[in-house]
C-alpha positions as CSV (number, residue, x, y, z in Angstrom):
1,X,0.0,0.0,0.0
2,X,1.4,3.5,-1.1
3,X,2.2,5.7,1.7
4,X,-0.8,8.5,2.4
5,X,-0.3,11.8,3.9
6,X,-2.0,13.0,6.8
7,X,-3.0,16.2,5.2
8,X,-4.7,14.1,2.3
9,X,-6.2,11.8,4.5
10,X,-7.9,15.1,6.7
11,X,-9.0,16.5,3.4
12,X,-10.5,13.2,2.5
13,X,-12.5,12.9,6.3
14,X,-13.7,16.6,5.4
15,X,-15.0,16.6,2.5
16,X,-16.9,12.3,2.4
17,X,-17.4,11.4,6.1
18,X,-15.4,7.9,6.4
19,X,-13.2,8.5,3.4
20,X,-10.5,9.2,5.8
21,X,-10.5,5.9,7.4
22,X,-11.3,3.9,3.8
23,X,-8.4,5.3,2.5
24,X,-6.2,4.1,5.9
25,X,-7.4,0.5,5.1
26,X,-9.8,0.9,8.2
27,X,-13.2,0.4,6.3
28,X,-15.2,-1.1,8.8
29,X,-14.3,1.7,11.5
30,X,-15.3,4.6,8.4
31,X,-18.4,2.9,8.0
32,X,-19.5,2.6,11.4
33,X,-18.7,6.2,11.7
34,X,-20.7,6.8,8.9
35,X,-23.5,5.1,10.4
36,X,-23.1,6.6,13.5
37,X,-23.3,10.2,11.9
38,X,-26.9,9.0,10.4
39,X,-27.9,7.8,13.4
40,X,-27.6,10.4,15.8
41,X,-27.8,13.4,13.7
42,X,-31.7,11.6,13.2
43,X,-31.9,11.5,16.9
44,X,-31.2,15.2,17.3
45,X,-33.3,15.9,14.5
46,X,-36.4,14.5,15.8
47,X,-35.6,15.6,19.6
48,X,-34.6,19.2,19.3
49,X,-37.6,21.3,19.4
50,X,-38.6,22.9,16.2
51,X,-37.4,26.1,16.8
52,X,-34.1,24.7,16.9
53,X,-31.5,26.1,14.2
54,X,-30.2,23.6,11.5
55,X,-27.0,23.1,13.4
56,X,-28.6,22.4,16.4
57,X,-31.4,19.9,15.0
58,X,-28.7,17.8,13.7
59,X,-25.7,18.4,16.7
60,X,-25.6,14.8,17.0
61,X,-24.6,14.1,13.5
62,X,-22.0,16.7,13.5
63,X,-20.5,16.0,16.9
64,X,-19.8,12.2,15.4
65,X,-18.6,13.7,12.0
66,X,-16.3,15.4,13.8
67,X,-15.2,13.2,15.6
68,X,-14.4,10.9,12.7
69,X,-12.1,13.8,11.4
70,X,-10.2,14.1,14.1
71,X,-9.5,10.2,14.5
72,X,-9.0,9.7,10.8
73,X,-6.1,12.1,10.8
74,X,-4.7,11.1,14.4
75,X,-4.6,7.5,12.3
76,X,-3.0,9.5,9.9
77,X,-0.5,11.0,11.9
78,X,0.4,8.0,14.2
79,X,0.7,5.6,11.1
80,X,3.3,8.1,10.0
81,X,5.4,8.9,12.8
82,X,5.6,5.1,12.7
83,X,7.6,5.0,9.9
């Protein structure tokens, strides 16, 4: 497997949630992020109240997406201080 930088990896989890980890060879864990993402930004949708902004009907969605950024590129970063 070719080498992949950090930076292309974060710009990957940015722009397709779970891209980040696909491209680290850690499919599964993208995927369940991905999931996750769908699953509690529905939560959040249907339990905020409707006066709610757009970020805030759908916090839980966005909290998970970020945190998928943030532990793609920490993948990122670890696999290549490894080497």
């Amino acid at each position: 497997m070719a080498e992949v930088s950090s930076r292309k990896v974060l710009l990957a989890a940015l722009l397709v949630p779970g891209s980040g980890h696909v491209w680290l060879g850690k499919a599964s864990r993208g995927f369940m992020f991905l999931f996750f993402i769908v699953v509690f930004g529905w939560l959040s949708h249907k339990l905020m109240p409707a006066t709610a902004s757009i970020v805030g009907r759908n916090i839980g969605g966005i909290f998970v997406y970020g945190m998928s950024v943030i532990d793609a590129y920490r993948t990122a970063k670890l696999k290549e201080l490894k080497k």
